[in-house]
C-alpha positions in Angstrom: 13.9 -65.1 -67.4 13.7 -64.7 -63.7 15.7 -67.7 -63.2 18.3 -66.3 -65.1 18.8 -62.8 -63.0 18.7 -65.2 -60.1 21.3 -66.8 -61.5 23.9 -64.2 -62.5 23.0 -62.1 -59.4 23.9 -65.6 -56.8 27.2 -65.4 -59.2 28.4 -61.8 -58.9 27.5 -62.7 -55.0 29.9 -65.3 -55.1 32.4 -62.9 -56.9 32.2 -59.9 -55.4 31.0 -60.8 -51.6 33.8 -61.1 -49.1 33.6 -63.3 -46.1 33.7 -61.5 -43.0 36.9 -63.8 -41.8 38.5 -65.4 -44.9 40.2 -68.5 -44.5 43.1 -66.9 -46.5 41.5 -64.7 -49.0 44.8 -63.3 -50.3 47.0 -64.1 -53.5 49.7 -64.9 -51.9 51.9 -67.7 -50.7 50.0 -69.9 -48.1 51.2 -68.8 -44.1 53.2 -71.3 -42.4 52.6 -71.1 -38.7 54.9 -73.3 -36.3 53.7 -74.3 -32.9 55.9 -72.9 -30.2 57.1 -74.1 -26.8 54.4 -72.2 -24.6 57.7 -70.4 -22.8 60.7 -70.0 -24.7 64.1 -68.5 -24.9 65.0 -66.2 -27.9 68.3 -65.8 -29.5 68.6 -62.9 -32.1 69.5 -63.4 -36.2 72.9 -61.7 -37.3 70.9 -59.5 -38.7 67.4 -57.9 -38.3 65.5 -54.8 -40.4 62.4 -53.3 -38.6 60.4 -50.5 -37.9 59.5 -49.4 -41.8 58.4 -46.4 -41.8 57.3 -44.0 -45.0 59.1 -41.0 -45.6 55.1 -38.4 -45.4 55.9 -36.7 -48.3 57.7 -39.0 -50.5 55.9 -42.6 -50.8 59.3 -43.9 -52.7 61.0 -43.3 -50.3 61.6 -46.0 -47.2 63.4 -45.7 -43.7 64.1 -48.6 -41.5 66.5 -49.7 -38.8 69.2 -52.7 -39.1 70.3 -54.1 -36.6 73.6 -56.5 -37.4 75.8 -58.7 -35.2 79.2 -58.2 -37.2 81.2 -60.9 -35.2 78.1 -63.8 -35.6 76.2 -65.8 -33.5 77.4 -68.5 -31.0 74.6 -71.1 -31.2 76.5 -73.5 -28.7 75.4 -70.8 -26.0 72.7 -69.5 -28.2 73.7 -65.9 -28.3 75.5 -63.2 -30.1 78.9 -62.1 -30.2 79.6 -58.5 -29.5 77.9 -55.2 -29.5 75.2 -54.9 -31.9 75.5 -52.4 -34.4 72.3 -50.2 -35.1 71.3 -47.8 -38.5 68.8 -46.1 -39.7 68.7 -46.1 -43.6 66.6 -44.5 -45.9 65.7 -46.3 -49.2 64.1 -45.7 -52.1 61.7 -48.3 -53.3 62.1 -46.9 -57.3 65.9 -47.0 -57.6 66.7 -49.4 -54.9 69.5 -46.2 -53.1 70.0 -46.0 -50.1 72.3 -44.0 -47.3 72.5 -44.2 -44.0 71.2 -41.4 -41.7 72.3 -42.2 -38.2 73.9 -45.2 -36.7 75.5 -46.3 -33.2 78.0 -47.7 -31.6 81.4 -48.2 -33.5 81.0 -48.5 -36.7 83.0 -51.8 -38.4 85.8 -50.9 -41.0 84.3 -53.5 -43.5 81.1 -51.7 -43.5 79.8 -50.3 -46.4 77.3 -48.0 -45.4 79.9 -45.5 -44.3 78.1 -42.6 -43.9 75.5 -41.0 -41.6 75.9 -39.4 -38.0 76.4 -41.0 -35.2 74.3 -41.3 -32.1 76.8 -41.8 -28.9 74.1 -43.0 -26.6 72.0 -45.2 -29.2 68.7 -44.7 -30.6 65.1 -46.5 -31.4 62.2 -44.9 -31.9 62.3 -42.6 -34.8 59.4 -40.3 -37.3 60.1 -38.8 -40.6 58.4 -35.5 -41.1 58.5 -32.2 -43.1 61.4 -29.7 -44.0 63.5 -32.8 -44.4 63.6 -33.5 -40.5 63.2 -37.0 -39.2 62.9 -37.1 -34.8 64.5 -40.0 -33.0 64.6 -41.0 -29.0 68.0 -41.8 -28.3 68.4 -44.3 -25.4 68.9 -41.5 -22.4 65.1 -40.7 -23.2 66.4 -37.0 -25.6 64.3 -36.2 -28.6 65.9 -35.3 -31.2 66.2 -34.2 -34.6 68.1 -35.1 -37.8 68.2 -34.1 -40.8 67.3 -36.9 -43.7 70.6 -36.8 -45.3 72.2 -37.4 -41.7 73.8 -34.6 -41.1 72.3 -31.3 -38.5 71.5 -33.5 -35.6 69.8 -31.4 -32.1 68.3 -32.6 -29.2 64.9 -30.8 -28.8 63.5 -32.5 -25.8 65.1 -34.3 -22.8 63.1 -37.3 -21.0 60.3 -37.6 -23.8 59.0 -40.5 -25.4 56.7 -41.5 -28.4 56.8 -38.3 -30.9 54.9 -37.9 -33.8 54.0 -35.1 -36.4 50.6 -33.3 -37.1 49.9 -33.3 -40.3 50.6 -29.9 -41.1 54.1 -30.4 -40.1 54.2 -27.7 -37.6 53.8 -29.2 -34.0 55.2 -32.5 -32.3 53.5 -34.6 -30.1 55.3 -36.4 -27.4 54.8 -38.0 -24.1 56.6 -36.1 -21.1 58.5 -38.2 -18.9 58.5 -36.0 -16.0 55.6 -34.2 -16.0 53.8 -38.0 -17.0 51.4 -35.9 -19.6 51.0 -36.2 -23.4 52.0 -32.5 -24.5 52.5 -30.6 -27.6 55.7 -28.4 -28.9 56.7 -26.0 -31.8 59.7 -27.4 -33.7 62.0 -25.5 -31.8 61.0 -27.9 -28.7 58.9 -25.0 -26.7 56.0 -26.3 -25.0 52.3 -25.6 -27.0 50.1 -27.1 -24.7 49.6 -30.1 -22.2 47.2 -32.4 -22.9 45.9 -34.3 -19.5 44.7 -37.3 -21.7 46.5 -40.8 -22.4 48.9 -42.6 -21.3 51.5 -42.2 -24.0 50.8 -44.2 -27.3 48.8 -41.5 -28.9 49.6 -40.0 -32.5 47.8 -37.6 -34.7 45.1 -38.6 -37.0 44.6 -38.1 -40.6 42.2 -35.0 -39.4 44.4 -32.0 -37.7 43.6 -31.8 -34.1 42.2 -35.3 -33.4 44.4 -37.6 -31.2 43.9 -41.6 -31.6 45.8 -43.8 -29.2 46.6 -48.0 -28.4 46.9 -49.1 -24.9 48.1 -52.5 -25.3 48.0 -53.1 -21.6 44.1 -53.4 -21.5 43.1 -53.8 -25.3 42.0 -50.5 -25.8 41.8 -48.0 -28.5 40.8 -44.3 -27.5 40.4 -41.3 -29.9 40.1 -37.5 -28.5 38.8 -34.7 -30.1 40.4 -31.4 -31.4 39.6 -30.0 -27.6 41.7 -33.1 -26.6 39.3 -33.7 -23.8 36.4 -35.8 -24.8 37.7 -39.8 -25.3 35.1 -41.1 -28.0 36.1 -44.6 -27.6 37.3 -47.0 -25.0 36.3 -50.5 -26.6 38.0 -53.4 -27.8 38.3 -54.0 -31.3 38.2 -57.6 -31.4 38.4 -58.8 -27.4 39.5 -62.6 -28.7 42.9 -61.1 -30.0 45.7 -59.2 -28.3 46.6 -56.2 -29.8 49.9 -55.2 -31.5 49.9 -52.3 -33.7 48.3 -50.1 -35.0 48.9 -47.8 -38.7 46.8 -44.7 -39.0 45.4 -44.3 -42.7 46.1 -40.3 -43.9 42.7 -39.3 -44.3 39.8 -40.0 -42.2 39.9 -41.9 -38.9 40.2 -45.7 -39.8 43.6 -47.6 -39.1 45.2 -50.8 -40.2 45.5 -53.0 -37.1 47.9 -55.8 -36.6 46.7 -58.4 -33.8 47.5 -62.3 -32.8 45.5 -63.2 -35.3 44.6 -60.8 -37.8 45.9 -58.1 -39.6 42.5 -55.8 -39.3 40.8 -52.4 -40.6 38.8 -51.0 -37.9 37.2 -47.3 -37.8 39.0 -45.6 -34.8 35.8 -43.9 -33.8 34.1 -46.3 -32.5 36.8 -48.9 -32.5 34.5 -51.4 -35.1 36.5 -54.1 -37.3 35.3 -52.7 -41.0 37.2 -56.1 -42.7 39.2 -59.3 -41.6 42.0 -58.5 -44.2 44.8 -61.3 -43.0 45.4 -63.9 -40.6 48.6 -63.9 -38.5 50.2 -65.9 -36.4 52.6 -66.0 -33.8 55.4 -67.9 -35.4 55.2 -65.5 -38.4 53.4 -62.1 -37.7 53.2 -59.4 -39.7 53.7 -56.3 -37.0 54.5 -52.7 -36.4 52.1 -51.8 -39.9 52.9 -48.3 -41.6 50.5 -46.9 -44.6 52.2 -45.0 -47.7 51.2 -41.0 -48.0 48.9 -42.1 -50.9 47.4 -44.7 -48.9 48.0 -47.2 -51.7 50.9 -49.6 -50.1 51.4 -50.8 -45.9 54.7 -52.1 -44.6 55.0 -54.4 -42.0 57.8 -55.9 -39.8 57.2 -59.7 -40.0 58.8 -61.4 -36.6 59.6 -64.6 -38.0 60.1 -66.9 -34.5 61.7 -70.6 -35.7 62.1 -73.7 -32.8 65.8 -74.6 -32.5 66.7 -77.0 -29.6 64.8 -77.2 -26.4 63.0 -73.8 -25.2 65.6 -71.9 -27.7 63.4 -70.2 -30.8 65.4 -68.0 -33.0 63.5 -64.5 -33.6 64.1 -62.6 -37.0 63.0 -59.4 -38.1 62.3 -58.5 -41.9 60.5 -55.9 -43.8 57.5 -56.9 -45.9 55.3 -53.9 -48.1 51.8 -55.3 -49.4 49.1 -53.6 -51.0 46.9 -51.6 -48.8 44.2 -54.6 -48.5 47.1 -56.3 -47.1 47.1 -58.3 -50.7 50.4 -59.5 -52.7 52.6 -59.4 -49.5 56.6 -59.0 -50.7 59.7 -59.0 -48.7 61.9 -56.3 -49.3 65.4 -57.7 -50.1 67.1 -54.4 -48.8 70.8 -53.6 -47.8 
């Protein structure tokens, strides 16, 4: 009899137990890494999506940038041919629309996606949030704001970086390039408070008034409390992998982490890996992770890097949503 619990209780072990770093413990097709030159050159795709990010309110709905060489590549000299042209597009994973909301430089008369409003001095980073607002950084350091049809677009802020909504929706948090201080505004850009913490990278948690943050220059995570004074962590989440991103979860204080080698969960308090959920690599690495409302799904930015001739690597950007164990990764065949 006894032998028999044994035995079913070593098999629901084997079932049910997870090792703490699987060898690829995912249902999905098997990673390919490719060794690359240890210095390369990088010549751009024709065209490159990135920076997936979740509309908070709506976990249908999808925005992302694309990025598209019209006029092609010239391999010969391994580089592209004219001006990029940037958009940011909202999508919606259900019914597979989508409309552009802002876009830059000149737009090409072929193109399809002919609506949205223009940026005239560019754009990168960029937040959805409440009331229909998404904020961007245009490339003369100007937060703004745009409304997520594209139309109603304000600059809030001049010389700012990195904003990012509480969760309430009411305040902004952005890092002053003048002042060099993380600070907090109302959405009609007046100052709240300053915050002498950080160095930038910081973002709201899931829990109103706590800050967590990602230094990437020295491997550290660091989390402040509601008073925004006390850091309760300065350690390295895994000290044998560089760190890359990091996607807060919307309750709680745990994050999915993407790193050289692993896609990870850690606990932001104390900066502790809770589960090894994917390997990564440097010729294919899953980057730049965002986590649905819900918490059900994360996208990703996968940099694809492939050898061409010499020190010349071609570097492609797509989007790939998985399940939020990082299981049953898909690429997003998007416009």
């Amino acid at each position: 009899m006894y032998k028999g619990i044994y035995l079913l209780l070593w098999v629901a072990c084997l079932v049910g137990c997870r090792k703490a770093k699987p060898d690829l413990d995912n249902p999905d097709e098997v990673e390919v890494c490719v060794d690359l030159p240890v210095s390369y050159n990088t010549v751009p795709a024709q065209f490159n999506r990135e920076q997936a990010k979740f509309d908070p309110y709506y976990p249908e709905i999808l925005y992302y940038t694309k990025t598209s060489y019209f006029s092609g590549l010239d391999m010969a000299r391994h580089a592209p041919i004219g001006q990029p042209f940037k958009q940011l597009i909202s999508y919606n994973l259900r019914t597979n629309e989508f409309s552009v909301v802002l876009y830059s430089y000149s737009k090409p008369l072929a193109d399809s996606l002919s609506k949205g409003t223009k940026a005239d001095f560019g754009f990168h980073a960029f937040v959805p949030g409440p009331n229909d607002w998404i904020l961007f950084v245009d490339n003369r350091r100007n937060i703004c704001k745009i409304k997520k049809d594209g139309t109603v677009m304000r600059k809030i802020r001049e010389m700012a970086s990195g904003p990012s909504w509480s969760k309430d929706g009411t305040q902004i948090l952005f890092y002053d390039q003048t002042t060099q201080k993380n600070t907090i505004m109302d959405l009609d850009g007046s100052t709240k408070s300053v915050l002498n913490v950080g160095n930038g990278n910081l973002s709201f948690t899931g829990v109103d008034g706590v800050l967590a943050g990602l230094n990437k220059s020295n491997n550290q995570i660091f989390q402040y409390n509601a008073d925004y004074q006390k850091k309760t962590n300065t350690s390295s989440a895994d000290p044998t992998s560089e760190f890359s991103d990091i996607g807060l979860l919307p309750i709680g204080y745990e994050a999915i982490m993407s790193t050289k080698d692993w896609i990870l969960k850690i606990n932001l308090t104390d900066s502790t890996v809770k589960e090894y959920l994917r390997p990564n690599c440097v010729s294919g690495s899953y980057e730049m992770p965002n986590v649905s409302p819900d918490g059900n799904r994360v996208v990703f930015t996968k940099k694809t890097r492939t050898p061409l001739d010499g020190s010349w690597v071609q570097q492609k950007h797509d989007i790939y949503i998985m399940d939020i164990r990082c299981w049953h990764a898909k690429k997003l065949e998007l416009p």
